[in-house]
C-alpha positions as CSV (number, residue, x, y, z in Angstrom):
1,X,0.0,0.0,0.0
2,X,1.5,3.3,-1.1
3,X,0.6,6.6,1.3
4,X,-0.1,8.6,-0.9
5,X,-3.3,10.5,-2.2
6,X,-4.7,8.1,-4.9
7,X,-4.6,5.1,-2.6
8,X,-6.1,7.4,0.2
9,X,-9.5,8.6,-2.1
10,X,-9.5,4.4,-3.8
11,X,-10.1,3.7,0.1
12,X,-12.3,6.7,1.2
13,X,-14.8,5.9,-1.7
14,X,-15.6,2.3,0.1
15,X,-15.9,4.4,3.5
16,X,-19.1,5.7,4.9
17,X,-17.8,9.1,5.4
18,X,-20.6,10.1,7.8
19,X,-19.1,7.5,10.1
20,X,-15.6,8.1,9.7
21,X,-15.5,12.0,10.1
22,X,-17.6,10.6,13.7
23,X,-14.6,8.0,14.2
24,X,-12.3,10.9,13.7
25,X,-13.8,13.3,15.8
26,X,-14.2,10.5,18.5
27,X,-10.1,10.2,18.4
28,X,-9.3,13.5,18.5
29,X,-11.1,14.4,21.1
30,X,-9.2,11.4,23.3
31,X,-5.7,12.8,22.3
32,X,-5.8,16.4,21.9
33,X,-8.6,16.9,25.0
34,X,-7.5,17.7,28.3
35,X,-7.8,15.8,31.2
36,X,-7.5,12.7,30.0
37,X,-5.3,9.5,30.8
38,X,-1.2,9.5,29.7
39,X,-0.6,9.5,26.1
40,X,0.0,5.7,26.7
41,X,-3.0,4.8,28.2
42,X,-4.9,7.0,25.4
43,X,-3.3,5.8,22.7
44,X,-3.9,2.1,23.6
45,X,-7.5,3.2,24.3
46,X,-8.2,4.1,20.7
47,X,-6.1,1.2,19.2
48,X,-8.6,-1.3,21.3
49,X,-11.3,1.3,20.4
50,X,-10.7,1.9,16.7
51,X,-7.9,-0.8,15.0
52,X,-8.4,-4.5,13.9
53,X,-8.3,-7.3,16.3
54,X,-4.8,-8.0,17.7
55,X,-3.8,-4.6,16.3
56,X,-2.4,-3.9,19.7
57,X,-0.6,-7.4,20.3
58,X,1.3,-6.6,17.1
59,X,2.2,-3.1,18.4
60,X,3.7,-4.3,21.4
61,X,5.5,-6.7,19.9
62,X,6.9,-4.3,17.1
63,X,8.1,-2.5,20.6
64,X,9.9,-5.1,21.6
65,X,11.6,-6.2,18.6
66,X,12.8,-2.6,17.9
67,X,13.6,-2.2,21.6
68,X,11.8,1.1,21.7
69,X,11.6,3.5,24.3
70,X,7.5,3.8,24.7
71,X,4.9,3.3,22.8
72,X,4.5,4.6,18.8
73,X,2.0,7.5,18.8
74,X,-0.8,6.0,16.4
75,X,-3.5,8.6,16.6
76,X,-2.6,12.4,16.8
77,X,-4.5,15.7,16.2
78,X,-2.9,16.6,13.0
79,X,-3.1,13.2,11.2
80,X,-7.2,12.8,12.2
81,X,-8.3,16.6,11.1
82,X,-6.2,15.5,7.8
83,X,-8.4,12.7,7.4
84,X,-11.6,14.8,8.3
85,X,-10.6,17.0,5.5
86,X,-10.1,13.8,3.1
87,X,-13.1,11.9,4.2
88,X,-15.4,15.2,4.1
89,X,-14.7,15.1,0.0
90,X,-14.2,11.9,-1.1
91,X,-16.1,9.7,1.8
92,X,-18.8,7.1,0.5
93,X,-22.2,9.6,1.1
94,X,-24.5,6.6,1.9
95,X,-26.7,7.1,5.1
96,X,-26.1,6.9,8.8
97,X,-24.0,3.2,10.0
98,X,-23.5,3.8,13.5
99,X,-22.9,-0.1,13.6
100,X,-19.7,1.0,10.9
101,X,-16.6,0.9,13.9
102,X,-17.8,-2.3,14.9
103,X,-17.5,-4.0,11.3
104,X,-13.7,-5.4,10.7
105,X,-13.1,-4.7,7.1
106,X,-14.0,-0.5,8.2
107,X,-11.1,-1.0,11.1
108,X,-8.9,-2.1,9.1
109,X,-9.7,0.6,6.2
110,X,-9.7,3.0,9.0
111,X,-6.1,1.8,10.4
112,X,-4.9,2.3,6.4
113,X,-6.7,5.6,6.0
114,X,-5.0,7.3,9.0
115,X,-1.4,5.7,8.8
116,X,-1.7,7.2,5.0
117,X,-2.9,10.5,6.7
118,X,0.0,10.5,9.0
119,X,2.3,10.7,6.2
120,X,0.4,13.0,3.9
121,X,0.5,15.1,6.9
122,X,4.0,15.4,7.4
123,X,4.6,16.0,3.8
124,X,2.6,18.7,4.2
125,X,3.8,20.2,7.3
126,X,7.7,19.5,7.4
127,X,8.3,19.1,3.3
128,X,11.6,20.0,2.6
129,X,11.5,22.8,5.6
130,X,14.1,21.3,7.8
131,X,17.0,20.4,5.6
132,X,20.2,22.1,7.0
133,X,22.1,24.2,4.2
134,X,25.3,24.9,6.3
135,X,23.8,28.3,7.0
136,X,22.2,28.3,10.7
137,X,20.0,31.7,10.4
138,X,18.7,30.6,6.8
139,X,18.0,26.7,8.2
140,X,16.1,28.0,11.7
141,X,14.5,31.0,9.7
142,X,12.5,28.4,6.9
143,X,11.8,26.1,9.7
144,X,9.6,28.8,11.8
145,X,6.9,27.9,9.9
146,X,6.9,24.0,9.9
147,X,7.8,24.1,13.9
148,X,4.9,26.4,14.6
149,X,2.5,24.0,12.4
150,X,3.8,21.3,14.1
151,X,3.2,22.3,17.4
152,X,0.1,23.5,16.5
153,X,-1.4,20.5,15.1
154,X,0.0,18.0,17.4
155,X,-0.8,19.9,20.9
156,X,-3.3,18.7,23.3
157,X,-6.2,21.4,24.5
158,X,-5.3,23.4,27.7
159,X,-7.6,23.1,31.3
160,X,-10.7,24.3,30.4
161,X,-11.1,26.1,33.6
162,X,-8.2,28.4,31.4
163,X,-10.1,29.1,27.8
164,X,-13.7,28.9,30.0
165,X,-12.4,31.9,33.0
166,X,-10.1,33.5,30.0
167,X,-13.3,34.2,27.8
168,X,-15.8,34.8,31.1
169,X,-13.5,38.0,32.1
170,X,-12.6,38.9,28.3
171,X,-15.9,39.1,27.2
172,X,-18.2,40.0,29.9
173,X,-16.1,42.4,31.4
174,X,-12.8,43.6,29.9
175,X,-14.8,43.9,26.2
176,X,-17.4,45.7,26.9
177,X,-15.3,48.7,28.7
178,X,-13.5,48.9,25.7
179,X,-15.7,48.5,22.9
180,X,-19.2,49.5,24.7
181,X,-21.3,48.4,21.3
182,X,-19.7,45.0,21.5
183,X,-22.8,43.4,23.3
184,X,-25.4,44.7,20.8
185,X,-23.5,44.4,17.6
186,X,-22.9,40.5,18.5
187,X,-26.8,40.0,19.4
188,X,-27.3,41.7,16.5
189,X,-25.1,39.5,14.3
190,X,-25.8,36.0,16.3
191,X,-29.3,36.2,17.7
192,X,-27.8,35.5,20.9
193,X,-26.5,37.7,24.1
194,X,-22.7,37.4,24.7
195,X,-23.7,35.5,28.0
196,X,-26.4,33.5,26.0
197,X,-23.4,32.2,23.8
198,X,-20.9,31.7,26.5
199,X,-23.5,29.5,28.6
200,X,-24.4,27.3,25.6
201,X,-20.6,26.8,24.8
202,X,-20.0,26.3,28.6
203,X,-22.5,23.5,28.5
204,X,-21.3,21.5,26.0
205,X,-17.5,21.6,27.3
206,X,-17.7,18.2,28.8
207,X,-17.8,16.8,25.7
208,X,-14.5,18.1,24.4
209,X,-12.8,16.2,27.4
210,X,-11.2,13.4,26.7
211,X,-11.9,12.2,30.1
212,X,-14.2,10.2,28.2
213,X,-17.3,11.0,30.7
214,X,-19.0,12.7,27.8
215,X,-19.5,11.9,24.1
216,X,-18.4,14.3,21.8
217,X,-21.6,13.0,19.3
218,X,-24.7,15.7,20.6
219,X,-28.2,15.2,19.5
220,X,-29.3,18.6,18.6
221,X,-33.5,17.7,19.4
222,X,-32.6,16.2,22.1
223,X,-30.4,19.5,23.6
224,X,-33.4,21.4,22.5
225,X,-35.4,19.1,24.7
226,X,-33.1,19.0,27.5
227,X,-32.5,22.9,28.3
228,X,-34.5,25.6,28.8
229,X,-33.6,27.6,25.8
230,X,-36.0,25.7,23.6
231,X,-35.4,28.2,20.7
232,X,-32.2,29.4,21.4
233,X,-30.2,26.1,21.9
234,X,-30.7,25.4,17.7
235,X,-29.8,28.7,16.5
236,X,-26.4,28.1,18.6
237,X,-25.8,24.7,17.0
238,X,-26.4,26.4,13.5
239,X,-24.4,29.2,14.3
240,X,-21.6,26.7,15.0
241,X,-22.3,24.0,12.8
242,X,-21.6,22.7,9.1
243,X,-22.7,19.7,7.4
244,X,-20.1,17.8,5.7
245,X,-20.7,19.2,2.1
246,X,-20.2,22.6,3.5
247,X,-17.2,21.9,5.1
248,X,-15.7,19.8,2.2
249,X,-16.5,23.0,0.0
250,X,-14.8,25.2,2.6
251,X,-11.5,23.3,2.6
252,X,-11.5,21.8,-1.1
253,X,-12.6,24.6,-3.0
254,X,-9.7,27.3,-1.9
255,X,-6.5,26.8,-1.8
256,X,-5.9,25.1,1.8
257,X,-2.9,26.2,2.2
258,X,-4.8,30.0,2.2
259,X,-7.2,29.4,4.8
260,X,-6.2,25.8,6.5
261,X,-9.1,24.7,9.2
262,X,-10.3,28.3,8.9
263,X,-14.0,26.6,8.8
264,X,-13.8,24.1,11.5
265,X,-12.1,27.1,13.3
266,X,-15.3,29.1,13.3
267,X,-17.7,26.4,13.2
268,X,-16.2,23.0,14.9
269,X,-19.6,21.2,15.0
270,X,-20.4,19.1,12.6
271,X,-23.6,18.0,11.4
272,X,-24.2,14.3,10.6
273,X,-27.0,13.1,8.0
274,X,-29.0,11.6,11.2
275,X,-29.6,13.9,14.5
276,X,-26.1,13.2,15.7
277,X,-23.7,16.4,15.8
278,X,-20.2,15.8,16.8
279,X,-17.7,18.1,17.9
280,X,-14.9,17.5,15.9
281,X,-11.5,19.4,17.2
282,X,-11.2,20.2,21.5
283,X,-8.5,22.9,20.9
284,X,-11.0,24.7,18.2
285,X,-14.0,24.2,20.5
286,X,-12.5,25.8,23.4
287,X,-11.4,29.0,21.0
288,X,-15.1,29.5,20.9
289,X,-15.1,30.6,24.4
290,X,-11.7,32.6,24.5
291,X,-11.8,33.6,21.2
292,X,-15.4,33.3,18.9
293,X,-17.1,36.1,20.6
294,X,-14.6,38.6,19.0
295,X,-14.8,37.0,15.7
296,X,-18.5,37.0,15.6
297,X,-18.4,40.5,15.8
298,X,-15.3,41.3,13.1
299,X,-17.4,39.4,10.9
300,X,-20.7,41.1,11.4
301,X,-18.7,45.2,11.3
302,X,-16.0,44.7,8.5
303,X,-14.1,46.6,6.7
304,X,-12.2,49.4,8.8
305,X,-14.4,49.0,11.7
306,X,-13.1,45.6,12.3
307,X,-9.3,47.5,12.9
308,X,-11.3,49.3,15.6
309,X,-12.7,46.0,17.2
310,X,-8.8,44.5,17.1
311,X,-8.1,47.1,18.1
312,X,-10.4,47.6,21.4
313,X,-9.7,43.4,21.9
314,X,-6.0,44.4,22.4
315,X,-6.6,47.0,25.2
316,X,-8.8,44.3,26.8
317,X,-6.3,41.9,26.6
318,X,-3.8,44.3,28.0
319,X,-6.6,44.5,30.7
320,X,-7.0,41.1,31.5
321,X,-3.0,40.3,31.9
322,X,-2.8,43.1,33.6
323,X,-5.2,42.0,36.1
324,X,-3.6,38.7,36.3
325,X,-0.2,40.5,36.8
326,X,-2.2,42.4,39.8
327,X,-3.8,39.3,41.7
328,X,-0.3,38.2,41.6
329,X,1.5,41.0,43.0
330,X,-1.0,43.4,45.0
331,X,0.3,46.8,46.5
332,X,-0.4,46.0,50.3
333,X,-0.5,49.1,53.0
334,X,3.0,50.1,53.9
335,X,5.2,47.8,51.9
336,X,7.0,48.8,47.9
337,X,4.6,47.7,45.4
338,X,7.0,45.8,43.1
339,X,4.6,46.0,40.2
340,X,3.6,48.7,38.4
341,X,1.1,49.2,35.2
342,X,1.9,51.4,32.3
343,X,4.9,53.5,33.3
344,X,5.8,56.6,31.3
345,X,9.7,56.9,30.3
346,X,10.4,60.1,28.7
347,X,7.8,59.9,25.6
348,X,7.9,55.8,25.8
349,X,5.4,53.8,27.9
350,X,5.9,50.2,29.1
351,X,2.8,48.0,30.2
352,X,3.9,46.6,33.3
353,X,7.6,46.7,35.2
354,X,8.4,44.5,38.1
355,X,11.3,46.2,40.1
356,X,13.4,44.5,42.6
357,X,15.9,46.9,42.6
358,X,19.0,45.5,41.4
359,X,16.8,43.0,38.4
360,X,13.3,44.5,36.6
361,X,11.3,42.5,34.5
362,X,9.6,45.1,31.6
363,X,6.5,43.4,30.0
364,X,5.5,44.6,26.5
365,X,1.5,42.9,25.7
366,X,0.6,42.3,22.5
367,X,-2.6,40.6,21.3
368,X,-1.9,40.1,17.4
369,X,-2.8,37.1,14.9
370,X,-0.4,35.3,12.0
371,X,-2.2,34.8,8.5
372,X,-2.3,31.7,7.3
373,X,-1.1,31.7,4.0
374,X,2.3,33.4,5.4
375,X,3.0,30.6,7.5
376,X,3.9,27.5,5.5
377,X,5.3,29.1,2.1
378,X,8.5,27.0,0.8
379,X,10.1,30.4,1.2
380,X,9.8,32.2,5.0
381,X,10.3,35.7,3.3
382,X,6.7,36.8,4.0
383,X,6.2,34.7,7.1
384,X,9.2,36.5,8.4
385,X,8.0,40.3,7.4
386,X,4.6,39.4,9.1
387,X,6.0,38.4,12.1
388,X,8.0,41.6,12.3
389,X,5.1,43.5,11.3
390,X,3.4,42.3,14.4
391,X,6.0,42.4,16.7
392,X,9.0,44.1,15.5
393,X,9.9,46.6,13.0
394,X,8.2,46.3,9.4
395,X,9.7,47.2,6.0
396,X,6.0,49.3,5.7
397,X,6.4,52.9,7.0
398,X,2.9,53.0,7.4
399,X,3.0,50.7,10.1
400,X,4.5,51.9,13.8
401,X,6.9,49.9,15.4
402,X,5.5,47.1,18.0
403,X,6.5,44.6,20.8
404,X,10.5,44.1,20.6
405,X,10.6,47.4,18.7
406,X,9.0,49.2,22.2
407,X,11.1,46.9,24.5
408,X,14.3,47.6,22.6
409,X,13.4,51.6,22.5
410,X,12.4,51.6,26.2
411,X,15.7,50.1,27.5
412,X,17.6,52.2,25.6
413,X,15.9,55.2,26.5
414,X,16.4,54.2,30.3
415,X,20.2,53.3,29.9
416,X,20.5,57.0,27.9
417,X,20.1,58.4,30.9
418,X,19.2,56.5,34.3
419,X,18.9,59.2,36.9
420,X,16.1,60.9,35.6
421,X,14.5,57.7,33.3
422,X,10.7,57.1,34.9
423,X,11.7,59.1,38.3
424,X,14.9,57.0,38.7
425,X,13.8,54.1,39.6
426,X,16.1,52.4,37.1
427,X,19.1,53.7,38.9
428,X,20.3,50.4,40.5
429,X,19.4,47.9,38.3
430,X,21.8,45.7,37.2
431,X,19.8,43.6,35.1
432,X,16.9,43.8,32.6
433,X,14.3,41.2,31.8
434,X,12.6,42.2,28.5
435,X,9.5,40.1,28.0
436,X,7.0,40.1,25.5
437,X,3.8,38.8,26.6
438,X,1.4,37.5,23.7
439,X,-2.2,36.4,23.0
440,X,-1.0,33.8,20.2
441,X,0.1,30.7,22.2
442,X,1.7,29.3,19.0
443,X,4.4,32.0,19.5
444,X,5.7,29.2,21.7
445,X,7.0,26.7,19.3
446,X,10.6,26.2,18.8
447,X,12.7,28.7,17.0
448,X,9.8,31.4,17.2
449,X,11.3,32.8,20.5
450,X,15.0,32.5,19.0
451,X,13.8,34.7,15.8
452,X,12.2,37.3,18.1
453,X,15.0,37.8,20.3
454,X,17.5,38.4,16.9
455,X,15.1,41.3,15.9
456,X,15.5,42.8,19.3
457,X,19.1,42.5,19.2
458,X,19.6,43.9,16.4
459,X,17.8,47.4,17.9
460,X,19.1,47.1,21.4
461,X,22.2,49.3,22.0
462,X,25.0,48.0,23.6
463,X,24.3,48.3,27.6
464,X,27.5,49.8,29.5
465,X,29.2,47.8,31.3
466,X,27.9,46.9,34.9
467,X,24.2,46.4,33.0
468,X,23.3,43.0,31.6
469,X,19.7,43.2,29.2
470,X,18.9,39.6,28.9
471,X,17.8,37.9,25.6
472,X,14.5,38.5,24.9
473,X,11.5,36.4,26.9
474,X,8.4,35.1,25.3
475,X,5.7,34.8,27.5
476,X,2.5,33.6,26.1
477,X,-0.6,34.5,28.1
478,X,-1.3,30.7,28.8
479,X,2.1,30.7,30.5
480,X,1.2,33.6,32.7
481,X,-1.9,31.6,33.7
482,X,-0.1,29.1,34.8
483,X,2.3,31.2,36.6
484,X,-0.9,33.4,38.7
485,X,-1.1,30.9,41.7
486,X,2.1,29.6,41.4
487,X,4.7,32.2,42.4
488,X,3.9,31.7,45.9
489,X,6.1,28.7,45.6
490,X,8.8,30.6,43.7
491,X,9.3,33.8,42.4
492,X,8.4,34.8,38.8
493,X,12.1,36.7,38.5
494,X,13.8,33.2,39.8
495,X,12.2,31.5,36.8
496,X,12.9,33.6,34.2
497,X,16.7,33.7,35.5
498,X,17.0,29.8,35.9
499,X,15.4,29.8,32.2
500,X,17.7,32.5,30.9
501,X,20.5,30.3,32.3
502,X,19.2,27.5,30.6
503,X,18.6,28.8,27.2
504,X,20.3,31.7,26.2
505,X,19.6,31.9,22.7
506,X,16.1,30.8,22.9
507,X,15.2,28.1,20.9
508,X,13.3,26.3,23.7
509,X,10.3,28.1,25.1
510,X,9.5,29.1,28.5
511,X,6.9,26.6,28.4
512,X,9.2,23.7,27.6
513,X,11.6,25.1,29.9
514,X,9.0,24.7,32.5
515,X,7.5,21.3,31.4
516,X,11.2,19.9,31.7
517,X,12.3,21.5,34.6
518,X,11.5,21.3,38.4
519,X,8.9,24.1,38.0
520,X,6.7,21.4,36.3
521,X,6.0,20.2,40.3
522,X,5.6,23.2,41.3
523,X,2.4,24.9,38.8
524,X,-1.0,24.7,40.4
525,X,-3.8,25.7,38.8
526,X,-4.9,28.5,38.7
527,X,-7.8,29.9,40.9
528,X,-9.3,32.8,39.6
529,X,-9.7,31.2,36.2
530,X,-11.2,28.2,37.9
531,X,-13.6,30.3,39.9
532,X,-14.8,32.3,37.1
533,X,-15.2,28.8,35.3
534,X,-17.3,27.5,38.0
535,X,-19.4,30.2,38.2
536,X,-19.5,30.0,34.4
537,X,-20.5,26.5,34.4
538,X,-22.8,27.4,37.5
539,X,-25.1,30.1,35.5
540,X,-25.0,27.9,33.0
541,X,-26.1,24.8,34.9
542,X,-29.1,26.9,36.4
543,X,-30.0,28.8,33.3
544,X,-30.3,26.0,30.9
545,X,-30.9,23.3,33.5
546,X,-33.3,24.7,35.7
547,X,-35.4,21.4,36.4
548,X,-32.0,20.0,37.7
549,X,-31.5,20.0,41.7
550,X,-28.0,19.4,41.4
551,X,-26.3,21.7,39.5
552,X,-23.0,21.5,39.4
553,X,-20.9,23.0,36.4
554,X,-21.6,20.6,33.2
555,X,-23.2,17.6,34.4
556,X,-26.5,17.8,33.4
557,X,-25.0,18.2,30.0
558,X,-24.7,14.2,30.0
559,X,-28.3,14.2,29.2
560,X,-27.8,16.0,26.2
């Protein structure tokens, strides 16, 4: 069997493709949802669940003939949303066949169909992209784009107490401060209220978990049935629905490489030919909560009014981490506050700066999104000008410099002239942590923070002598969550120094740093987010639920 595209559609044609996008969505949500078992224990799940008998006898013993460390990853995110996007055009369109996992012959076209998916998938992502040429900066440069896909389509969802809290505080408070009209022009455009929207999405949480408590297949009359929004229940599942015939027009009919899962993206439902709706992606589906409000609206204003909306979404962003910055360092009666919010030097201003005297952390927010058809061009020249034009100096004089741009003029205007720079509070320092916090959590993949950190470089001046300005730090703002409750246990300057140590020229991310390090034992979760989640999940719970005595969060959802 050769894995390439002609055998893939020869097998897709004898496969109900009804069923299989369900099979699909089924495995993805077991091993890119949170809070499930280890990747060993949910990658044998699915091989029980989905491969021919004695697929997993022959895996084991492949293990131990090769000696292998672990078990082979069978199933991940980005090979099962390639076969969604296969199966959605070129599927068998016969009717429902919920028996169709159950028959032999479809495991064992299944187990074909992905491992040919896996393959097709790397082609895609990784192509030629990682070759070494003997020239370091041109190597790392081409492979930004294949490391960030990679990363992004192999990833596992974060807590949902995160994206659930995250998109409570964005949306229902930080939003409408700075855009007032958000909450009419998204009724407006949806048919919903914001909190309408967020209470439905809340609901159906639980079955983006690959905890496996909930399905992620959703009858759509019997939701209507279930909850108390009788009407309002369907017009969220169209909202956020396709049927498979859109969704195969959506990603066959442009260029994919233009707009990717753009679709499942904005509607990660997806409509079977019987009542059953599936949700077919965990990490899209919680996007709806942190994200889809915001989008709604761009959609429904346009043109230059959806700048304006950006626009007001960034000084809410800058709202929210600055509130998280807050919770974790309070000014308390009689004692230095050691944080302080949008400080003025000279003409400059810098979002937040942590001073300890002799070492200050400056934090530069930025809440910015990378096009899609920049990212994985055979060529990084344009990937590389929009990533400065977001956060760095573009080759566009129309556009103002941002985020390493700011950071580089800020410490230079301090170390022109320390005594008087923002009161003198700079006087003593004798090291600077420049950090860029960011809304896109794929800023995090390898090389990204390495290709940053040159472009700030490049227009830092030299410090004198008794200064030190560390390499640049990325900070995404699913980091800083992570850090809120945890600094008790350490302090936020301490990790940044042991991970400056450890990786001076930034190819590995603060989050890997973290993940591999003894910080790892020491992140709790974090408690505002989970109480905002909860109370989330609460409203929720009563609103659409209230028949139910026991409300607690999602559960009554299982009757959905």
């Amino acid at each position: 069997m050769k894995a390439e595209p002609k055998t893939l559609v020869q097998l897709l044609s004898t496969m109900n493709r009804n069923e299989t996008i369900v099979v699909c969505c089924f495995a993805n949500i077991a091993v890119a949802g949170h809070s499930g078992p280890d990747q060993k224990a949910q990658q044998q799940a699915m091989i029980r669940e989905l491969l021919p008998k004695g697929a997993a006898d022959r895996i084991d013993a492949f293990v131990r003939e090769k000696q292998l460390q672990g078990s082979p990853t069978v199933f991940f995110r980005g090979q099962l949303l390639e076969l969604i996007r296969w199966a959605a055009r070129y599927g068998d369109r016969s009717g429902a066949d919920p028996q169709f996992s159950g028959d032999a012959a479809n495991r064992e076209k299944f187990a074909k169909a992905a491992l040919i998916c896996s393959d097709l998938w790397g082609e895609r992502i990784y192509a030629k992209r990682l070759r070494a040429t003997g020239d370091p900066t041109q190597d790392r440069q081409r492979a930004l784009g294949a490391f960030r896909k990679g990363v992004e389509e192999s990833g596992q969802a974060i807590n949902p107490a995160q994206t659930l809290g995250r998109g409570w505080l964005l949306f229902m408070e930080h939003m409408p401060r700075r855009y007032p009209q958000f909450a009419a022009v998204f009724e407006k455009a949806t048919g919903l209220t914001v909190r309408q929207y967020l209470l439905l999405t809340a609901a159906l949480a639980g079955h983006a978990s690959a905890s496996g408590q909930l399905s992620p297949i959703i009858s759509e009359t019997r939701m209507a049935a279930a909850t108390a929004y009788k009407e309002l229940a369907p017009r969220y599942l169209k909202l956020e629905s396709q049927t498979a015939d859109e969704l195969a027009m959506s990603l066959w009919d442009a260029p994919f490489a233009t707009n990717a899962y753009r679709s499942l993206r904005e509607r990660p439902l997806i409509r079977g030919v019987d009542d059953r709706m599936v949700i077919s992606d965990p990490i899209f589906f919680s996007e709806r909560v942190s994200i889809g409000p915001l989008f709604h609206v761009v959609a429904a204003v346009r043109g230059k009014k959806s700048n304006e909306v950006f626009g007001a979404f960034g000084n809410a962003f800058e709202d929210y981490a600055g509130g998280i910055l807050d919770r974790m360092y309070p000014t308390r009666p009689g004692l230095v506050a050691r944080l302080a919010r949008n400080v003025k030097v000279g003409d400059l201003e810098i979002d937040a700066v942590m001073n300890d005297s002799k070492f200050v952390i400056l934090i530069e927010m930025k809440a910015a999104w990378l096009r899609e058809d920049v990212i994985l061009e055979d060529a990084p020249d344009r990937l590389i000008e929009r990533l400065r034009t977001l956060y760095g100096v573009s080759s566009d004089k129309e556009e103002r410099p941002k985020g390493v741009a700011q950071l580089a003029r800020l410490i230079n205007s301090i170390l022109a002239d320390r005594a008087s720079a923002a009161g003198g509070q700079f006087q003593k320092v004798e090291v600077f942590y420049p950090v860029l916090l960011v809304h896109d959590v794929n800023l995090s993949a390898p090389a990204s923070g390495h290709f940053l950190n040159e472009e700030f470089q490049k227009l830092l001046a030299k410090p004198p002598p008794s200064v030190r300005v560390a390499p640049l730090i990325i900070m995404t703002i699913s980091d800083l969550e992570h850090l809120e409750s945890s600094v008790g246990k350490f302090t936020l300057r301490k990790l940044l120094a042991d991970y400056d140590s450890s990786s001076g020229d930034r190819m590995q991310s603060l989050l890997n740093y973290i993940v591999g390090s003894e910080y790892r034992e020491l992140m709790i979760a974090n408690r505002s987010l989970t109480t905002a989640a909860k109370h989330l999940l609460n409203e929720a719970s009563k609103e659409l639920f209230p028949g139910h005595t026991d409300n607690h969060g999602t559960e009554p959802s299982a009757s959905l």
